[in-house]
C-alpha positions as CSV (number, residue, x, y, z in Angstrom):
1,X,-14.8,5.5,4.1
2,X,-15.7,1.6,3.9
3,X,-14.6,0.9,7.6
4,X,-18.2,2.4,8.8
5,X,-20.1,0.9,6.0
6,X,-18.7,-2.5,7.6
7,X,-19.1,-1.9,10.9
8,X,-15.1,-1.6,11.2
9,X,-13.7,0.5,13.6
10,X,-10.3,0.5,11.1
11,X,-8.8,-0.6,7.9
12,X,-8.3,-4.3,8.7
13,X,-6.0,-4.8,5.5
14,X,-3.7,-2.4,5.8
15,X,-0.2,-3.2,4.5
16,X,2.1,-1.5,7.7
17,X,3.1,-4.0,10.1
18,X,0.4,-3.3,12.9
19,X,2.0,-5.7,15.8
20,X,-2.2,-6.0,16.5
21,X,-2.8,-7.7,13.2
22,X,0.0,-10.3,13.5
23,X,-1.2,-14.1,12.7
24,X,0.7,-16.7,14.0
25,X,0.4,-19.6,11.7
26,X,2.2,-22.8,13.2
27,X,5.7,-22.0,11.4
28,X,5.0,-18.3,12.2
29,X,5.0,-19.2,16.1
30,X,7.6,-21.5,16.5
31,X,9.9,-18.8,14.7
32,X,8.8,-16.3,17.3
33,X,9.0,-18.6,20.4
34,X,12.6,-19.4,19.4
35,X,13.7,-15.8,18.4
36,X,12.2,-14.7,21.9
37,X,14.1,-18.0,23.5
38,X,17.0,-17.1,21.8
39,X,17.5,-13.8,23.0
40,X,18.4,-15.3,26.4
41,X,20.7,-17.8,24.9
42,X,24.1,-18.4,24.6
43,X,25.1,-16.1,22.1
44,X,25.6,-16.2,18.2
45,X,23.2,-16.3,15.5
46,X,19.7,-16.5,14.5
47,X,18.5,-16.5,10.7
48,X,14.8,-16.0,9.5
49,X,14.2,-16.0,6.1
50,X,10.9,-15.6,4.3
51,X,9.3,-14.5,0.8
52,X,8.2,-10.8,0.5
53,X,5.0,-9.8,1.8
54,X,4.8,-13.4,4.5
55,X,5.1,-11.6,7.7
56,X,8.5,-11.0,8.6
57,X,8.9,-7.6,9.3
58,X,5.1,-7.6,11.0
59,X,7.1,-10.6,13.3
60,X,9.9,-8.3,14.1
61,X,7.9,-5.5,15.3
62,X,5.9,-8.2,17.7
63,X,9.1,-9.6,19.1
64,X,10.4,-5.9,19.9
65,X,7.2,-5.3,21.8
66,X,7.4,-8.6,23.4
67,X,11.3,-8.4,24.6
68,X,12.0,-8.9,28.6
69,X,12.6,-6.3,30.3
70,X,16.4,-6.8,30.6
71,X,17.1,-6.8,26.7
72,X,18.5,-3.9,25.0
73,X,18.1,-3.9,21.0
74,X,20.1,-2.3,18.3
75,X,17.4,-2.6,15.3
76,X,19.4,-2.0,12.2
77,X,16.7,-1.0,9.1
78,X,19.1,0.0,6.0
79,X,22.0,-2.5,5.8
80,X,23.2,-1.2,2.2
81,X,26.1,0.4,4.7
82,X,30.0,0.3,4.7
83,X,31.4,-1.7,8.0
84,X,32.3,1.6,9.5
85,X,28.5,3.3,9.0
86,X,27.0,-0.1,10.3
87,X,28.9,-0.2,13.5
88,X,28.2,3.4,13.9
89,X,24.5,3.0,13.4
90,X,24.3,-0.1,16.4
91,X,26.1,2.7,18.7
92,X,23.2,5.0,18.0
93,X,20.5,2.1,18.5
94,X,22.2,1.6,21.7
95,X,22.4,5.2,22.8
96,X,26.0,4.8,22.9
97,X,27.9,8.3,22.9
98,X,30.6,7.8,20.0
99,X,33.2,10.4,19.9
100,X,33.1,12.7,16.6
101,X,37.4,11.7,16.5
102,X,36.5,7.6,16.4
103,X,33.5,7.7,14.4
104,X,35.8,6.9,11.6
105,X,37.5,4.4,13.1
106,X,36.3,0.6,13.2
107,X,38.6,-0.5,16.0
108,X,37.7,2.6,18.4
109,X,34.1,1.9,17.6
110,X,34.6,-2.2,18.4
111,X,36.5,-1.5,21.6
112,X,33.8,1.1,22.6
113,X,30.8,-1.5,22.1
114,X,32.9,-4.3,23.5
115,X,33.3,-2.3,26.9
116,X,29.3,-1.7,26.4
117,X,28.5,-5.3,26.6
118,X,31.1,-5.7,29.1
119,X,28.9,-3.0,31.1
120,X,25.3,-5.0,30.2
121,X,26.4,-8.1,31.2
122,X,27.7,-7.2,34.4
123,X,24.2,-6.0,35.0
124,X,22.6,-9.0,33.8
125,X,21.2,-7.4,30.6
126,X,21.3,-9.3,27.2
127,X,22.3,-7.4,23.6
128,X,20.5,-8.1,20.4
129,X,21.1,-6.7,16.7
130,X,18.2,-7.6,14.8
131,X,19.0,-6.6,10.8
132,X,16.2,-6.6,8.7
133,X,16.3,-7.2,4.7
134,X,19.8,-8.8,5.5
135,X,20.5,-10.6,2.0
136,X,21.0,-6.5,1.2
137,X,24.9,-7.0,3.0
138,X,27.5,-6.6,1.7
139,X,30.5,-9.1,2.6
140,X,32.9,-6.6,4.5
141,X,29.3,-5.5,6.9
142,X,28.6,-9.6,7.2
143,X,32.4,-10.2,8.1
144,X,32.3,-7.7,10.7
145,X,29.1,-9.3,12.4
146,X,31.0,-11.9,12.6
147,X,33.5,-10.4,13.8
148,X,31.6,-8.9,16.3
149,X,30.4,-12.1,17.7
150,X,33.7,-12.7,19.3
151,X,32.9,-10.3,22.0
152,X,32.4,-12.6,24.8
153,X,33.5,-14.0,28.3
154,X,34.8,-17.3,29.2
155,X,31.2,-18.6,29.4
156,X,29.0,-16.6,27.1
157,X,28.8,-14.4,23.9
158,X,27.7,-11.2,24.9
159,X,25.3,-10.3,21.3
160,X,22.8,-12.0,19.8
161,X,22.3,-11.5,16.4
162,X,19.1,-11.9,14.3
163,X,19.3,-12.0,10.8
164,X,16.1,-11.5,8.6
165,X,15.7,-11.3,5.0
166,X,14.4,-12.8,1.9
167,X,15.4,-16.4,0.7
168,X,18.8,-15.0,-0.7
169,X,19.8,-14.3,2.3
170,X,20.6,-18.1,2.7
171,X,22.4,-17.9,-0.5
172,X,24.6,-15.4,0.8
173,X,25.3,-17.0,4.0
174,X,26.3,-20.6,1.9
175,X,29.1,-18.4,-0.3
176,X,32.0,-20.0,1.1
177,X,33.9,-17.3,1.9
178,X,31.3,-16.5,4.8
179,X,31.1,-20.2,5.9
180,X,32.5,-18.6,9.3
181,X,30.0,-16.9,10.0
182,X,27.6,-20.0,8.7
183,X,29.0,-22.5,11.2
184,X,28.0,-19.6,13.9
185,X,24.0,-19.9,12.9
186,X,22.7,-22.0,15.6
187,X,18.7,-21.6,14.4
188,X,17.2,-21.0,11.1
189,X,13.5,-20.6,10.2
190,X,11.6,-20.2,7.4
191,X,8.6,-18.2,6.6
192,X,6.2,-20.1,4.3
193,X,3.3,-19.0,2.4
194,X,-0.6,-19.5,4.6
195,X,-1.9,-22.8,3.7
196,X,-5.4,-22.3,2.4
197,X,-7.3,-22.8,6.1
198,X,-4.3,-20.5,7.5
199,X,-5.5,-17.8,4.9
200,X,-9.0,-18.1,6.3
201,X,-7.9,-17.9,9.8
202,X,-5.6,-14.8,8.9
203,X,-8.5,-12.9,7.1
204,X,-11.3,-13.6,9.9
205,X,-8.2,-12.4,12.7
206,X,-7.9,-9.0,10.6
207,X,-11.1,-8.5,10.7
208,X,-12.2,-9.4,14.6
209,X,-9.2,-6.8,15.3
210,X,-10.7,-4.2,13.3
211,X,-14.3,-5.1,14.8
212,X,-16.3,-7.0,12.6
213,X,-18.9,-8.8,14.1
214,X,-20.0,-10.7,10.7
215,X,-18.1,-12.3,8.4
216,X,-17.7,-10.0,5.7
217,X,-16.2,-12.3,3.0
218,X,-18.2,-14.9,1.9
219,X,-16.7,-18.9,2.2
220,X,-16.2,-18.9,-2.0
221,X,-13.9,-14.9,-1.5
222,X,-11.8,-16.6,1.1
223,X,-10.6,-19.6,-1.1
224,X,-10.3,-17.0,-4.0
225,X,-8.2,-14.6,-1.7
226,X,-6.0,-17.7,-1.2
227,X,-5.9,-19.1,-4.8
228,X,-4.9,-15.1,-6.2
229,X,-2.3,-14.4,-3.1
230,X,-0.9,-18.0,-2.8
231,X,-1.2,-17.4,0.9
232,X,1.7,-14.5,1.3
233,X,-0.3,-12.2,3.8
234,X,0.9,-8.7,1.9
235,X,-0.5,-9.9,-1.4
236,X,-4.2,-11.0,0.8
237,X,-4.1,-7.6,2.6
238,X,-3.5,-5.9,-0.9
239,X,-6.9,-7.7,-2.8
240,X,-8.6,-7.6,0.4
241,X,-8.5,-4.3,1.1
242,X,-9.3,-3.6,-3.0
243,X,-12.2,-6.1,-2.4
244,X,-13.6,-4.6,0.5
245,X,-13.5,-0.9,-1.4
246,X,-15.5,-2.4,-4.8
247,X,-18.1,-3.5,-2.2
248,X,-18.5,-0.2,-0.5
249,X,-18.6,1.2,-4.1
250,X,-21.6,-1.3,-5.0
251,X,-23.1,-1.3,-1.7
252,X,-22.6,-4.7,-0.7
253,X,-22.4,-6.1,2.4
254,X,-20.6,-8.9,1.7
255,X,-17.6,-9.7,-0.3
256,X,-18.2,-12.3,-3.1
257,X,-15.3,-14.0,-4.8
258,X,-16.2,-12.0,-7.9
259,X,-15.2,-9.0,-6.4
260,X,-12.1,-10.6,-5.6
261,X,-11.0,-11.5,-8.8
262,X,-12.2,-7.8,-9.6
263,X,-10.2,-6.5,-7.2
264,X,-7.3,-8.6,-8.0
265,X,-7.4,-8.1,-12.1
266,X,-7.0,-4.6,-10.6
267,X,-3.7,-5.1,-8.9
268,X,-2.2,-7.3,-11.5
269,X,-3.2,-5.1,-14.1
270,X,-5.0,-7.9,-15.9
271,X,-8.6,-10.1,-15.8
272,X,-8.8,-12.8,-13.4
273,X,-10.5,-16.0,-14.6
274,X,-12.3,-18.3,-11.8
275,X,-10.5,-21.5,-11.0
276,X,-13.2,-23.6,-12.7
277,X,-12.8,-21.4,-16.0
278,X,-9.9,-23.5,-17.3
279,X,-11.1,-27.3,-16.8
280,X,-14.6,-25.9,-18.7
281,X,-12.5,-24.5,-21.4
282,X,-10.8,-27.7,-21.5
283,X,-13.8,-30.0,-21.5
284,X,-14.8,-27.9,-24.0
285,X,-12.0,-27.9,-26.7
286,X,-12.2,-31.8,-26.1
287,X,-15.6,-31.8,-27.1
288,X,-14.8,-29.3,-29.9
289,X,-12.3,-31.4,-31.1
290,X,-14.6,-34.6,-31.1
291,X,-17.4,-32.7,-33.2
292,X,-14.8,-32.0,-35.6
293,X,-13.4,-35.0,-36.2
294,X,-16.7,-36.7,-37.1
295,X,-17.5,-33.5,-39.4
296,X,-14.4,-34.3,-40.8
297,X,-15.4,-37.9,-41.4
298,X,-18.8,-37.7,-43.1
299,X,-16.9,-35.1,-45.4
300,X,-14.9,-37.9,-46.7
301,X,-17.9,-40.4,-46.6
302,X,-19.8,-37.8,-48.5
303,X,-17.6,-35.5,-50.8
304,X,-18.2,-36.0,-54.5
305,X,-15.3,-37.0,-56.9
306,X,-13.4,-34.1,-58.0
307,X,-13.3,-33.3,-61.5
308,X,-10.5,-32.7,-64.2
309,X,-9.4,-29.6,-64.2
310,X,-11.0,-27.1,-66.8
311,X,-8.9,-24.6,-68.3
312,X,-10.3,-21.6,-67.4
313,X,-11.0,-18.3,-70.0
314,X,-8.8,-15.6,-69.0
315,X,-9.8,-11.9,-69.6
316,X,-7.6,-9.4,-71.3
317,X,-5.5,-7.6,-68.6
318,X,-7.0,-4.5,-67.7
319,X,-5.0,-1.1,-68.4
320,X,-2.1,-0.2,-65.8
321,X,-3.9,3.0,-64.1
322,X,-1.9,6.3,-64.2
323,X,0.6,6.7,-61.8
324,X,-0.7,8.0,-58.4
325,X,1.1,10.5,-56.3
326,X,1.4,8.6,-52.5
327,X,0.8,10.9,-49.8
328,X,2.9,9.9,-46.4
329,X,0.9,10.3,-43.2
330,X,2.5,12.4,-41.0
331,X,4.2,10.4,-37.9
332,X,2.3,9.5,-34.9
333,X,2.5,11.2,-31.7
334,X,4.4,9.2,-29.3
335,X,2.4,6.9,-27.1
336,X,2.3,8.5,-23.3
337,X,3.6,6.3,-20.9
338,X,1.7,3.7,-18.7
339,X,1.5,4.7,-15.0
340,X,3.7,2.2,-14.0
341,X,6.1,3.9,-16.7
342,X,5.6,7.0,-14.9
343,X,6.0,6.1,-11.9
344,X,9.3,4.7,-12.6
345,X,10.5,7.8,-14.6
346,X,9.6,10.0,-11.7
347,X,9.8,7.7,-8.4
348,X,12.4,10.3,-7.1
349,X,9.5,12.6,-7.1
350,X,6.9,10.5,-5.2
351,X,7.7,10.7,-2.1
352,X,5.4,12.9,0.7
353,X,7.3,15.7,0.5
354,X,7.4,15.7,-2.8
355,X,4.0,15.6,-3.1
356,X,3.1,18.1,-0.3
357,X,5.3,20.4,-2.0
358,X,3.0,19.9,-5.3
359,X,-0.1,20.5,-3.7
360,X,1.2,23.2,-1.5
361,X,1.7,25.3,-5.1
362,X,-1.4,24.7,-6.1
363,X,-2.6,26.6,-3.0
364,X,-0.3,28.7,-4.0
365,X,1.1,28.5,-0.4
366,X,5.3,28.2,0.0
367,X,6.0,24.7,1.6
368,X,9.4,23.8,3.6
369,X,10.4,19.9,3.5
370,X,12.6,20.8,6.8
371,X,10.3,22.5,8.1
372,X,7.6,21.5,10.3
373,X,5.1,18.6,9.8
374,X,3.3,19.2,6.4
375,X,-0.3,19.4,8.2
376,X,1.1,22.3,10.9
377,X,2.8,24.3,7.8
378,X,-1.1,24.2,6.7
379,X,-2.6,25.3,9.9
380,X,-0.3,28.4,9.8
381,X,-1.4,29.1,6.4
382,X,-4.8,28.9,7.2
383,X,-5.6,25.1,5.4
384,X,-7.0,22.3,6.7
385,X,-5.7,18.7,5.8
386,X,-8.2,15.9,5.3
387,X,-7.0,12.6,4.9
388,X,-9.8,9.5,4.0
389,X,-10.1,6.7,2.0
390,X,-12.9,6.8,-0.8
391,X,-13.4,6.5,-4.2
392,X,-13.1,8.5,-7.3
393,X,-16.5,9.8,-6.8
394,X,-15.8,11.2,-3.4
395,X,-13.2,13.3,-4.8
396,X,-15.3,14.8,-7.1
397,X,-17.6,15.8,-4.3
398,X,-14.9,17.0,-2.3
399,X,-13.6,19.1,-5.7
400,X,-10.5,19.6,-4.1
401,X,-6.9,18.7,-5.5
402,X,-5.4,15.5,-3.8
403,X,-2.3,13.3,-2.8
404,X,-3.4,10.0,-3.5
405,X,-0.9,7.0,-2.6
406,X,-0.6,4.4,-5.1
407,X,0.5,1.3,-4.3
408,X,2.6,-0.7,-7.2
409,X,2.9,-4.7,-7.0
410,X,6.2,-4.9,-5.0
411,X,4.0,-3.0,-2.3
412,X,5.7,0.0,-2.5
413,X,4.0,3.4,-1.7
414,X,4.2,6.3,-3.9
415,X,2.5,9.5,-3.3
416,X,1.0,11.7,-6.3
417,X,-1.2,14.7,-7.0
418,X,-4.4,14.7,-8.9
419,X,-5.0,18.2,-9.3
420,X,-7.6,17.2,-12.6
421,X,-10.8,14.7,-12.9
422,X,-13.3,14.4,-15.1
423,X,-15.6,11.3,-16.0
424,X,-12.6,9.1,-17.6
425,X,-9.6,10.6,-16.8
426,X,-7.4,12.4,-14.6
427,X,-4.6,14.6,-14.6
428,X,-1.5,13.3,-12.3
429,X,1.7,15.2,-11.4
430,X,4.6,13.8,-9.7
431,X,7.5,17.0,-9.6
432,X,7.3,18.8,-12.8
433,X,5.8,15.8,-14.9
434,X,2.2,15.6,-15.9
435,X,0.7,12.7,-17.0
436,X,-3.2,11.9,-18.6
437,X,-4.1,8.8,-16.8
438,X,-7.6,6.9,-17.0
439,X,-9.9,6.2,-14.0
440,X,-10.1,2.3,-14.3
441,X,-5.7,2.2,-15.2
442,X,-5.6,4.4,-12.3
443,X,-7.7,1.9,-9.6
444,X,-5.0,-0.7,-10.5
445,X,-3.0,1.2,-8.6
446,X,-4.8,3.5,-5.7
447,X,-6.9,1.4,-3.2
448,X,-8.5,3.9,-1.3
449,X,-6.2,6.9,0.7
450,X,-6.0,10.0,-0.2
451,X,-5.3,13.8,1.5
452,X,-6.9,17.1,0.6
453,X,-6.5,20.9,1.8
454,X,-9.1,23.1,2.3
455,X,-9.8,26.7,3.4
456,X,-12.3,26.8,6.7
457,X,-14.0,30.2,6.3
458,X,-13.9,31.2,9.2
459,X,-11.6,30.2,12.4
460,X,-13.3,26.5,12.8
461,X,-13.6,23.5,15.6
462,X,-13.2,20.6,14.6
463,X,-16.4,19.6,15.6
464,X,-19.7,21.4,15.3
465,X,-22.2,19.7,17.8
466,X,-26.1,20.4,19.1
467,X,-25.7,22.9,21.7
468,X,-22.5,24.9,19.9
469,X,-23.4,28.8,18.5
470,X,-21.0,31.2,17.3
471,X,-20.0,32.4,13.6
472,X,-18.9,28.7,13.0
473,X,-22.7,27.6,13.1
474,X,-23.9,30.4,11.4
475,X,-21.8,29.4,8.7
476,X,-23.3,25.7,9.4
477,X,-26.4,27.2,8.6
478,X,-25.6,29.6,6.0
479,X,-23.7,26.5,3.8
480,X,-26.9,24.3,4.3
481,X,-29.6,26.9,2.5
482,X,-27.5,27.4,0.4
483,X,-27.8,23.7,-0.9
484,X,-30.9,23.4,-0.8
485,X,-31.7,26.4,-2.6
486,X,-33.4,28.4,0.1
487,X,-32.4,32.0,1.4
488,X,-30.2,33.1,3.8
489,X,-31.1,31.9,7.6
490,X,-31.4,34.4,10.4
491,X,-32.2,34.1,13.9
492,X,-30.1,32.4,16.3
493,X,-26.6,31.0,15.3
494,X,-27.6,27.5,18.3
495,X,-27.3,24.4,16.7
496,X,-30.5,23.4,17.8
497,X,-32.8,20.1,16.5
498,X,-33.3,21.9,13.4
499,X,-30.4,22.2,12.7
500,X,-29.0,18.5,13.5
501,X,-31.6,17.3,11.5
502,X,-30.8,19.3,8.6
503,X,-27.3,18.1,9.1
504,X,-28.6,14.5,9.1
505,X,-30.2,14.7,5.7
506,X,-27.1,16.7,4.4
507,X,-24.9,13.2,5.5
508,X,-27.4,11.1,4.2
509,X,-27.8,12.1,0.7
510,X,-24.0,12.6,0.1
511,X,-23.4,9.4,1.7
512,X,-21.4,10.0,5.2
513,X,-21.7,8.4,8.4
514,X,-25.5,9.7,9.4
515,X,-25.0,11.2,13.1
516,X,-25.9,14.9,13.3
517,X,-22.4,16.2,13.6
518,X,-20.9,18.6,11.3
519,X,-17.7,16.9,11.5
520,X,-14.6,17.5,8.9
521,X,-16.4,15.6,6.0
522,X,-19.2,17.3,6.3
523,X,-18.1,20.7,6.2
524,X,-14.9,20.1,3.5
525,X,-18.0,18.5,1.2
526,X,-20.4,21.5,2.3
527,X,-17.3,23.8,1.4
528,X,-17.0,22.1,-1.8
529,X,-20.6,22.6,-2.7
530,X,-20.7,25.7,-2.0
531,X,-18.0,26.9,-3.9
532,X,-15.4,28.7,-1.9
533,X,-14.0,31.6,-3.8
534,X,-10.3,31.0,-4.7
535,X,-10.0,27.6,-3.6
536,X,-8.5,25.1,-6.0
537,X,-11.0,22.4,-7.9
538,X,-10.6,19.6,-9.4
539,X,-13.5,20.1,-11.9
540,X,-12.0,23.6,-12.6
541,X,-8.9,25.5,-13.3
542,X,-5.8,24.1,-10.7
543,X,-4.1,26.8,-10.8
């Protein structure tokens, strides 16, 4: 919702690894200059390395759309494989028809690819592996990359290989065991974190790719979004994306560094001092300590001499009072877990089928996780999905029950259902579990994205325009009085400039982009208000 509050044409924070989006700090191009170089090279190895979140997989996905035209790559994503499942899984990158009787078989699989880059190179066409999160390999997968690095001809290796992974990947490549395959690295880069004028530069690029024409973060939220991240890009995207929603909540135009140390206490799960707060509290405990030394002083300069002891008069000892029967409290209930509890108990359960599948039974509608795409099995059931990003307030307008994708600090999506809310709480379910979680615990975790069904009444474009008549206006109209407390329309079922204009004050009180066009957030939040019978609510019973 905040991208038209902005003047954004999209989320410019988003955490997937838009090829658009990339930043090329000074490290960050010189890595991608010499992965592209070394794709025409001799042969071998190639190892990037890089902390999570700084931009490695985003530089992956910009050298794949950057290849020439005579390279074929086998991109390899899951590398927690045996030797015979990794092999198998280059053949399929490569389109390379494996017979079901050598699938088994590492040496029928070798000789096949070996004949393969035979093949490429007599047509002048170069062979890269790229494996991503390689410090996940085992030994036996990295022995047989080396191994297959000894496919070659008299004057040239016929793969390149590109490593990437986190820092332990260089760990695992200095075991001696692989120092074979070591010796074979002829380039190594690492990824470092954004220095604090590269973080500038990466958050004003985000956001002239998205379409900002003003600079949305003020100077003092930059240097904060560099001082809470460190500089790793994931970790800015993360708070800057929070950021940008707690201004669209407040209705501010610009992003102060307050809201980022709002929006990062959020994701950490904790309050975020600014920097200065430290050095002040130190100044002031020095001062504090000062003042009490000279207090301490004039005490001594002015305390008068003690006394001798007097013996004091002691009173008879009171009566022991009966004995007392001690009631034990019954035990307390146990303590529900945290979401971050939860989410770990039931991350089986958060994935999108799994949530589709929730949501789908509170439609009571049958969903298939084979079957086709969630949103199609919807449209044959007669539902609608809806998916936006909003606040908690927007749900409650929509009323309807929700997937909402929470994002932990790893940067790991997990998808749950609200099918509750109410002013401080609501009611999650991931599978069969059901947890009580409250609103501001909750916003630690969900930064904006959520889906909802809902039931058009009748047969409905996507789009209801000035000019457009039929039943779906009608019902346009109908929804509309209804509102605003008036009786039924009648006459003509034309969206005429009554009718837009109407629409335009509907938009504008609730808060939607104001342009006369009943699109799907106006009439799911029309539906919502006007209380379609047998439809799910939040505020209401689930089902």
């Amino acid at each position: 919702m905040y991208t038209s509050f902005f003047g954004l044409t999209e989320k410019p924070f988003s955490i997937t690894p838009d090829p658009r989006y990339l930043f090329l700090s000074e490290r960050h191009a010189e890595a991608l200059a010499h992965l592209l170089y070394g794709i025409d090279d001799a042969g071998g190895f190639v190892q990037l390395t890089g902390e999570v979140g700084t931009g490695k997989t985003t530089m992956v996905r910009s050298l794949l759309g950057q290849l020439p035209a005579h390279a074929d790559v086998a991109l390899i994503l899951n590398p927690r494989v045996t030797p015979e499942e990794f092999l198998g899984a280059i053949a399929d990158e490569l389109h390379l028809a494996v017979p079901a009787a050598a699938r088994g078989s590492i040496k029928a699989v070798v000789d096949l690819l070996n004949q393969f880059l035979l093949d490429a190179h007599a047509r002048g066409r170069r062979v890269v592996v790229i494996v991503d999160e390689a410090q996940q390999l085992s030994a036996d997968v990295l022995e047989q990359v080396r191994l297959l690095t000894n496919l070659e001809t008299e004057t040239k290796k016929l793969l390149q290989v590109i490593l990437v992974g986190q820092p332990e990947l260089r760990d695992v490549l200095a075991r001696n065991d692989l120092r074979q395959l070591a010796q074979r690295i002829t380039g190594r880069y690492h990824l470092d974190p954004l220095s604090k004028s590269e973080s500038a530069a990466y958050v004003r690029h985000r956001l002239r790719v998205a379409g900002a024409t003003t600079e949305v973060f003020s100077a003092g939220a930059v240097n904060e979004l560099h001082r809470l991240s460190h500089g790793v890009p994931r970790l800015i995207n993360v708070v800057a994306d929070r950021a940008l929603l707690g201004a669209y909540a407040g209705e501010q135009h610009r992003v102060t560094a307050a809201l980022v140390r709002r929006a990062a206490g959020e994701v950490h799960g904790r309050a975020i001092a600014p920097a200065w707060l430290p050095w002040a509290l130190g100044a002031l405990g020095l001062a504090g300590l000062a003042a009490l030394a000279i207090g301490l002083i004039a005490m001594r300069t002015t305390r008068a001499p003690v006394a001798h002891a007097a013996v004091a008069t002691l009173a008879p000892a009171a009566a022991a009072p009966p004995a007392q029967t001690v009631s034990v409290p019954p035990p307390a209930p146990p303590k529900p877990p945290s979401i971050s509890e939860f989410i770990a108990q039931h991350a089986t359960d958060t994935g999108t089928d799994a949530a589709f599948a929730q949501l789908f039974s509170i439609w009571k509608t049958p969903f298939d996780a084979h079957g086709a795409r969630p949103c199609e099995q919807a449209a044959a059931a007669g539902l609608e999905c809806l998916a936006e990003t909003g606040t908690f307030a927007q749900l409650k307008l929509y009323n309807r029950p929700a997937i909402l994708s929470l994002v932990t600090a790893d940067g790991t999506e997990h998808q749950v259902v609200v099918a509750a809310l109410d002013e401080e709480s609501a009611e999650i379910r991931a599978g069969n579990a059901t947890l009580n979680a409250g609103l501001l615990d909750l916003q630690r975790w969900w930064y904006g994205p959520f889906l909802v069904l809902w039931r058009p009444p009748v047969p409905m474009a996507r789009l209801l325009k000035p000019g457009m008549h039929g039943a779906e206006v009608h019902w346009l109209k109908q929804g509309l009085a209804a509102v605003r407390g008036e009786a039924a329309p009648g006459g003509s079922d034309l969206y005429d400039k009554e009718l837009q204009q109407r629409v335009e004050d509907f938009q504008r009180a609730h808060r939607l982009s104001v342009d006369g066009i009943a699109g799907e957030q106006t009439q799911v939040l029309l539906d919502a208000l006007v209380g379609a019978p047998g439809a799910p609510t939040l505020q209401g019973s689930t089902g």
